[in-house]
N, CA, C and O of each residue as an XYZ file, in Angstrom:
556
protein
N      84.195     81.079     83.223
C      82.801     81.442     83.100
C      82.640     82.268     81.835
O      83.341     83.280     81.813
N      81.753     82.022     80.623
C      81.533     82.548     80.183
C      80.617     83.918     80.610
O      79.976     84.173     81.629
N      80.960     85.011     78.809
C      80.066     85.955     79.319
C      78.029     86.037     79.614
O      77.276     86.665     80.359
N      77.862     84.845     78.362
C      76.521     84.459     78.663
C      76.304     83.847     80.016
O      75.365     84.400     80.588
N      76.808     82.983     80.647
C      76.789     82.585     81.757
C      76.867     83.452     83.121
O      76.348     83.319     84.229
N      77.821     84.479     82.499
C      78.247     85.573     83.963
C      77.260     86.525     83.726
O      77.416     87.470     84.500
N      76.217     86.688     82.909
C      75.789     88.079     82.615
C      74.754     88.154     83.742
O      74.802     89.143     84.474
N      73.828     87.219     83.959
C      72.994     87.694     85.207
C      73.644     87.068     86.216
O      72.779     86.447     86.833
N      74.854     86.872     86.788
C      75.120     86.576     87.785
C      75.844     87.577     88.639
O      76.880     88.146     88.294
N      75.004     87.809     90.173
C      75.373     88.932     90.630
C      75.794     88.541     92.026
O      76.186     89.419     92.795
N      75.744     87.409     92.360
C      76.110     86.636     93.517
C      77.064     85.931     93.436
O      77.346     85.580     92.290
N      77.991     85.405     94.614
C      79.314     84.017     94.227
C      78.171     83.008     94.370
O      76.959     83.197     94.472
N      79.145     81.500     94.343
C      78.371     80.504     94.665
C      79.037     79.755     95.704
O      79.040     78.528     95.805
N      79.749     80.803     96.670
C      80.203     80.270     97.935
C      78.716     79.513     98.918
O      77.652     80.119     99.047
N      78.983     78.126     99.504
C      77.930     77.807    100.453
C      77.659     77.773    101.243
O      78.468     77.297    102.039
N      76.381     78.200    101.767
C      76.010     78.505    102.729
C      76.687     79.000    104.365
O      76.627     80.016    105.058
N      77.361     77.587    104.481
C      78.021     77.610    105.760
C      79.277     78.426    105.577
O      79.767     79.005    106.547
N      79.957     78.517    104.076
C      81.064     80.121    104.309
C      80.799     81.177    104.237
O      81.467     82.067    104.763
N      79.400     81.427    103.343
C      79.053     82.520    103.536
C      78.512     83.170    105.522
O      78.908     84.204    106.059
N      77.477     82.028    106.176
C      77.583     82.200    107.491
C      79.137     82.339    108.432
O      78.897     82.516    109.626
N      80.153     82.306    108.208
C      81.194     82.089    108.500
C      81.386     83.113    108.069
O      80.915     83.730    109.025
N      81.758     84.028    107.270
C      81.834     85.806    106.558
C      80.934     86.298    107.676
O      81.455     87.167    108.376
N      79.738     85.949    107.990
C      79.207     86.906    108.491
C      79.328     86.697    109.616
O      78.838     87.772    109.962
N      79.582     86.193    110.596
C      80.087     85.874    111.920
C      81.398     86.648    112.126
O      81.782     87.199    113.157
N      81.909     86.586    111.122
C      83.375     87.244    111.331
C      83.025     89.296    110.873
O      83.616     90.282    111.314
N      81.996     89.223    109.983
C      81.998     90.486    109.884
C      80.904     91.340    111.286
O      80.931     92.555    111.481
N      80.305     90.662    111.841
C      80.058     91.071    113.190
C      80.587     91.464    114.224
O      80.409     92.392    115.014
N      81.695     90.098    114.045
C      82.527     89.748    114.992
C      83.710     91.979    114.475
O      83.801     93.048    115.079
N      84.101     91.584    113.491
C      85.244     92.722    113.230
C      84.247     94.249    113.646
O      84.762     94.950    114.518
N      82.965     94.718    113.090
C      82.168     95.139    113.447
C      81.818     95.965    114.798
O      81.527     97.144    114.998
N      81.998     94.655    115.768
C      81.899     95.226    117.031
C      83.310     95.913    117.286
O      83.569     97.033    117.726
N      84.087     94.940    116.892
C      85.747     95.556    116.912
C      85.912     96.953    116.958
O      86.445     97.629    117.838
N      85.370     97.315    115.860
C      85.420     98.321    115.219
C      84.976     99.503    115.735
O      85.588    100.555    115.916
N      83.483     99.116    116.018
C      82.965    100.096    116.832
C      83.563    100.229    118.537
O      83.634    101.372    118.988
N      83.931     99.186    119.340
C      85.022     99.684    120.068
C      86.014    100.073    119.998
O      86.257    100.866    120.907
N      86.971     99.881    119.178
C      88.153    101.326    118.848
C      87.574    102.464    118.466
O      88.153    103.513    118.748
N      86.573    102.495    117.894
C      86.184    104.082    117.514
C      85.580    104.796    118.505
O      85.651    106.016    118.650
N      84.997    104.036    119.170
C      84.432    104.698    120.345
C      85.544    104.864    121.698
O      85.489    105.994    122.184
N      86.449    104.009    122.319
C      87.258    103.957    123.200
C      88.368    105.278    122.903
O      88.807    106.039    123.764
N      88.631    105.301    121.631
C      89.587    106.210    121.420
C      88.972    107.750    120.813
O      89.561    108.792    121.100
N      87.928    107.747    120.087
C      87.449    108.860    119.365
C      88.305    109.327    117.959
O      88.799    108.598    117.099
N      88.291    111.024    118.067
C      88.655    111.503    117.192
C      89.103    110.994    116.070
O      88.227    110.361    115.481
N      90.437    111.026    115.374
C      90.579    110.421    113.871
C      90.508    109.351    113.993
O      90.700    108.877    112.873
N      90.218    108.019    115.193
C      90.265    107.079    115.237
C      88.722    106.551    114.322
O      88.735    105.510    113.664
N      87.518    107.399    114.413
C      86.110    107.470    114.329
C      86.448    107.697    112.780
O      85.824    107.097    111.905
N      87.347    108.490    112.535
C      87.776    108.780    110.668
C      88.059    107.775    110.534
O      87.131    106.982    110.377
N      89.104    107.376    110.524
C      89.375    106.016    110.235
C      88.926    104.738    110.314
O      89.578    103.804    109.846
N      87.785    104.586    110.906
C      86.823    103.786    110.821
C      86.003    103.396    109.275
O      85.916    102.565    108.371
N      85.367    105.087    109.939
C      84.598    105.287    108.484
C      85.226    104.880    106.989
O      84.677    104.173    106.145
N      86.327    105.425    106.916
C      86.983    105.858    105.612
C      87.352    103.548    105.251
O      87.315    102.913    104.197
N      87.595    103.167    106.449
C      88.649    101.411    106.297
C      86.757    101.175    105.863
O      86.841    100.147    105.191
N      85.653    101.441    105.879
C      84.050    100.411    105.746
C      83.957    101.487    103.987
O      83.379    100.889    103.079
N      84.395    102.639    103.713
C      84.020    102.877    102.432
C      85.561    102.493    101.224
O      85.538    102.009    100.092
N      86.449    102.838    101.856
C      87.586    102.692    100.857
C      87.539    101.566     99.416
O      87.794    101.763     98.228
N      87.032    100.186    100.272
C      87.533     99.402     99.440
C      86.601     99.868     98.038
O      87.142     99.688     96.948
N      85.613    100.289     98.062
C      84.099    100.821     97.519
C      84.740    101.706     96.524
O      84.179    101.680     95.429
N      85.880    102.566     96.626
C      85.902    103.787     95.790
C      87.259    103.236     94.882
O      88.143    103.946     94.404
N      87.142    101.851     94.807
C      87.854    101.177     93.385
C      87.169    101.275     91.921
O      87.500    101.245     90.735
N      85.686    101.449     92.956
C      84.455    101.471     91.522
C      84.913    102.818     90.757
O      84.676    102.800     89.550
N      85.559    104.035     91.284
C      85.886    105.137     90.435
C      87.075    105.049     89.544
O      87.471    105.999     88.867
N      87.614    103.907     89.569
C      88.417    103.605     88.557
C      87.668    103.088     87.080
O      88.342    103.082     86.049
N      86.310    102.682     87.070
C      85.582    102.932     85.947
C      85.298    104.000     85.668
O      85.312    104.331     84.482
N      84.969    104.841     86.606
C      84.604    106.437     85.872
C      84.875    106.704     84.662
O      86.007    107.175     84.548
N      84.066    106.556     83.287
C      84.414    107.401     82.140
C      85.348    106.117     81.427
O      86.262    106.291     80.621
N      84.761    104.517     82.054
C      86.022    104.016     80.778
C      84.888    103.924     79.737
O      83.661    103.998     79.676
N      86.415    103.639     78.620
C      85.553    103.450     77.276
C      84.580    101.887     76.601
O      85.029    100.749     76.464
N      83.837    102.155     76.439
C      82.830    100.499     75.802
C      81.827    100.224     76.656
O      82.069    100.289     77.862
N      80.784     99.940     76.293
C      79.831     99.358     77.157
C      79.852     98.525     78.243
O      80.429     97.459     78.030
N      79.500     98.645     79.104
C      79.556     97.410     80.344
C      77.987     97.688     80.763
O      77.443     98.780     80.596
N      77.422     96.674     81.261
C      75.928     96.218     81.452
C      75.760     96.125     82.784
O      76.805     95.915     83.399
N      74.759     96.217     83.439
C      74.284     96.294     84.775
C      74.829     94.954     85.806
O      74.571     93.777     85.557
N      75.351     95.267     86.585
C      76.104     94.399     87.334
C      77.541     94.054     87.104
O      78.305     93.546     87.924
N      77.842     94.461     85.661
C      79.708     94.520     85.286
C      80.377     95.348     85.293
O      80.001     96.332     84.656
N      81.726     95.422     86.004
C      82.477     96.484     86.589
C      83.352     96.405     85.266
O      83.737     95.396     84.675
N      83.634     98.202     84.857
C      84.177     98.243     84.114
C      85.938     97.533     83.796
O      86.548     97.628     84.861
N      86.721     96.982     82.846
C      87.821     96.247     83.056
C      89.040     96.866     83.336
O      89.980     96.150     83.681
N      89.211     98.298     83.230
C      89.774     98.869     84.404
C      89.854     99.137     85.788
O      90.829     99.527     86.431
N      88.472     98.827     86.242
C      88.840     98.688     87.421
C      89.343     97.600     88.074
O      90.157     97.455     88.986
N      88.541     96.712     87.263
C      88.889     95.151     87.962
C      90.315     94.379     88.862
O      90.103     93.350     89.504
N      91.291     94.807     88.829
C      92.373     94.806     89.446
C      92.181     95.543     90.641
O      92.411     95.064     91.752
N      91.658     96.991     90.396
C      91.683     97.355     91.862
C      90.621     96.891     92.503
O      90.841     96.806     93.711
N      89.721     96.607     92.234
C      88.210     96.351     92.582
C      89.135     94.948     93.713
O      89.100     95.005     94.943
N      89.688     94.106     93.133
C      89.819     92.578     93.352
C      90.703     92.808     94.632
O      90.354     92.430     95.750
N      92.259     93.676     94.278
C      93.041     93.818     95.331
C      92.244     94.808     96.070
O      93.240     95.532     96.049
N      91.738     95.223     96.440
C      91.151     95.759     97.622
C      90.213     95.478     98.361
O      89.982     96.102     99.397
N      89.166     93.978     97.725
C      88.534     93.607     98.306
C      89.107     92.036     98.481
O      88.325     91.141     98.159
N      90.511     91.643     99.006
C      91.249     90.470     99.144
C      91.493     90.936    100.925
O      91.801     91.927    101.588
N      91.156     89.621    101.100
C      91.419     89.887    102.974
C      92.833     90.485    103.798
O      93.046     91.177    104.794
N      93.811     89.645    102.550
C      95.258     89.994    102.989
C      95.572     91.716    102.713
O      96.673     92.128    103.078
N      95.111     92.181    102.409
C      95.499     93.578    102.075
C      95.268     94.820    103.246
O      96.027     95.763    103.468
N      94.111     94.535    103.841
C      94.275     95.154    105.046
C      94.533     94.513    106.143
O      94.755     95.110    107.197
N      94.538     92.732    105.996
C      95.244     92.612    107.105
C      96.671     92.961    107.578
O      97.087     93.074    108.731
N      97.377     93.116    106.294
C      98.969     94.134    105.975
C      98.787     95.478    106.534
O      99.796     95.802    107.161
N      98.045     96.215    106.539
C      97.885     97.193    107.077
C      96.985     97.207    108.323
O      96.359     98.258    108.454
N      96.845     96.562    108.976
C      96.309     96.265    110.370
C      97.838     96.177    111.206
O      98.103     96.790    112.241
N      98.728     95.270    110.479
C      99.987     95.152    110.858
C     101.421     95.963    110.863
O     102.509     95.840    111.426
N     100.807     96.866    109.912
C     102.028     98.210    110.211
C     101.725     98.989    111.679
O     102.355    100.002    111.982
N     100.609     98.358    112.627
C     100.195     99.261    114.008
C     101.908     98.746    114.580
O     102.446     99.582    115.305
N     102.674     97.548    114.306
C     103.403     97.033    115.037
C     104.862     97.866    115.036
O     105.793     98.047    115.820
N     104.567     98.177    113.960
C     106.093     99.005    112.907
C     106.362    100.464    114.458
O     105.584    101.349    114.815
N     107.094    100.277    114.733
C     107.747    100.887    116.026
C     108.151    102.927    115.739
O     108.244    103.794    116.608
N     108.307    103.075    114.134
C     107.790    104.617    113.903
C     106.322    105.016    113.638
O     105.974    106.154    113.322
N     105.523    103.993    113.794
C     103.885    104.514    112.975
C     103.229    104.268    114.447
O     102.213    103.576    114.515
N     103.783    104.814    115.595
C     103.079    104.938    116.708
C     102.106    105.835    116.615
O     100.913    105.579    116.453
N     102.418    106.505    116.678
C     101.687    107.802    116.360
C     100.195    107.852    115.648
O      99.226    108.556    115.934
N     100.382    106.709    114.475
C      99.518    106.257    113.838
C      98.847    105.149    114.061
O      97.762    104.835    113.570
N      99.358    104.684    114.646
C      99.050    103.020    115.067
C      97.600    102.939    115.014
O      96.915    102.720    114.015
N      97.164    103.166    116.357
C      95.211    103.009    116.478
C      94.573    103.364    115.279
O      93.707    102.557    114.943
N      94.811    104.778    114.177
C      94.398    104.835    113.480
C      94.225    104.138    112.483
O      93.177    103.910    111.880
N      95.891    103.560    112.168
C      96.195    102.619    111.334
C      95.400    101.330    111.503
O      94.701    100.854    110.609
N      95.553    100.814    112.684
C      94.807     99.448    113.084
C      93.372     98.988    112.812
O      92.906     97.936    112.376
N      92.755    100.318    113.283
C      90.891    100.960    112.906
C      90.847    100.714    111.445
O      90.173     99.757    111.066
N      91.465    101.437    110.574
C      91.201    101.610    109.586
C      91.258    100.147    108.843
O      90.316     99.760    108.150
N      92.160     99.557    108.998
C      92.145     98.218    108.608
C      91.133     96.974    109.143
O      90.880     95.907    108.583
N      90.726     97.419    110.224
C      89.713     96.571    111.078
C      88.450     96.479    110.365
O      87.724     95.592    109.918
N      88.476     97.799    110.437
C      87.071     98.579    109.706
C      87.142     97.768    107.771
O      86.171     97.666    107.021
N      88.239     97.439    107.538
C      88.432     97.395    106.124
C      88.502     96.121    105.688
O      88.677     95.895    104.490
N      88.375     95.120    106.604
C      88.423     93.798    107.002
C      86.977     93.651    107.198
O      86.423     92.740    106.582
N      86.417     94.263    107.816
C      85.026     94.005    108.387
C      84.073     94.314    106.695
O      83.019     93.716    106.480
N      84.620     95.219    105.758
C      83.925     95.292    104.767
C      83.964     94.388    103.873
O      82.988     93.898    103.305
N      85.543     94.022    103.641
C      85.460     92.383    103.129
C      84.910     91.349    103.580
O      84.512     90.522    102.761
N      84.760     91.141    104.779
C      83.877     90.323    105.074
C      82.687     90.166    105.334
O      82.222     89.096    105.725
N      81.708     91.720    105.063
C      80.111     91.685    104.706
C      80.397     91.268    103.373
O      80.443     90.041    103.282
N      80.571     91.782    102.484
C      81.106     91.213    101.291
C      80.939     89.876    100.752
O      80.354     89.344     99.808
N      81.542     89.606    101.539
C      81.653     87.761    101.286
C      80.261     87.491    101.915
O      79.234     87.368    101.247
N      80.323     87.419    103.109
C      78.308     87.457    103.796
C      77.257     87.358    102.567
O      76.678     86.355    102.148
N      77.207     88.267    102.258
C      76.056     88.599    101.427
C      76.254     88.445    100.128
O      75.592     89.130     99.349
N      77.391     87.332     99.555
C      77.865     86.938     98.708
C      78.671     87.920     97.091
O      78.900     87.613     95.921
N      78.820     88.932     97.795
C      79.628     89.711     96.652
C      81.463     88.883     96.786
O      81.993     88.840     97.897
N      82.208     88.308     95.527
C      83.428     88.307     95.858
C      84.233     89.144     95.055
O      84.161     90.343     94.783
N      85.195     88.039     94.666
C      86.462     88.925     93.744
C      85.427     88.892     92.129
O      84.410     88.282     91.799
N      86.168     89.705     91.565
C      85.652     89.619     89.854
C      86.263     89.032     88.677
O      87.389     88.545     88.775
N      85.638     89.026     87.576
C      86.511     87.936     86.602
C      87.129     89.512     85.898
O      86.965     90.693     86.204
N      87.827     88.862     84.923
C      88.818     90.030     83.967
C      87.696     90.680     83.279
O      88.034     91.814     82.941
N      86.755     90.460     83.014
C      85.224     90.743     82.749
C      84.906     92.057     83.144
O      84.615     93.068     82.505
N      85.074     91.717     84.811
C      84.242     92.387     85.373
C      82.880     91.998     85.998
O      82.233     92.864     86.588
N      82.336     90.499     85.873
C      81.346     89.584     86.189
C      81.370     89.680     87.501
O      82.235     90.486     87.845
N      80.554     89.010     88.768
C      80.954     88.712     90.045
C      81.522     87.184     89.516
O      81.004     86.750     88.487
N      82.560     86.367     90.183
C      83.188     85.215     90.063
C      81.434     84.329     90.691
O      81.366     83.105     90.800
């Protein structure tokens, strides 16, 4: 994609029926979500919160870069983290350390947090935000 081409584009061009399919699933994780946080409480309710904003605070890896970037383009430092953190497999990896037999302790939290972090990738995709180009464009 060029940059003339990517410049007003602020949506994917995933269709219709995957984007409905994102959002079925981000309901679906959603409710999830809100039943572990509620069944269990305390840091479980943190960890909620923190797995629906995390992937979000990749954007502070632009903070203060250098060169212009234009409304809707993420600066090209962030773009790596921006991408790996909003990739499905990444908290589903960490949904899966609940299994790891010393992170008991942590487990529910661990699990929440990833649920919760899953469920943000997949409003994401819903409402058609995806991964980004080296740009910084939406793909």
């Amino acid at each position: 994609m060029t940059h003339d081409a990517a410049e007003g584009a602020t949506r994917s061009s995933a269709s219709r029926q995957v984007r409905v399919a994102w959002g079925v699933l981000a309901v679906f994780l959603l409710v999830w979500t809100v039943f572990e946080a509620a069944k269990y409480g305390g840091w479980v309710i943190v960890a909620a919160v923190l797995g629906v904003i995390a992937p979000d605070l990749s954007f502070l890896a632009g903070v203060g870069a250098p060169g212009p970037h234009r409304h809707g383009q993420l600066p090209r430092r962030a773009v790596p983290v921006y991408n790996l953190l909003h990739r499905p497999a990444v908290p589903f990896v960490v949904m899966l350390t609940c299994l790891i037999p010393e992170s008991q302790g942590l487990a529910v939290s661990l699990f929440t947090f990833g649920l919760a972090w899953m469920h943000h990738v997949a409003s994401d995709r819903a409402f058609g935000f995806g991964l980004r180009t080296p740009e910084g464009w939406q793909r």
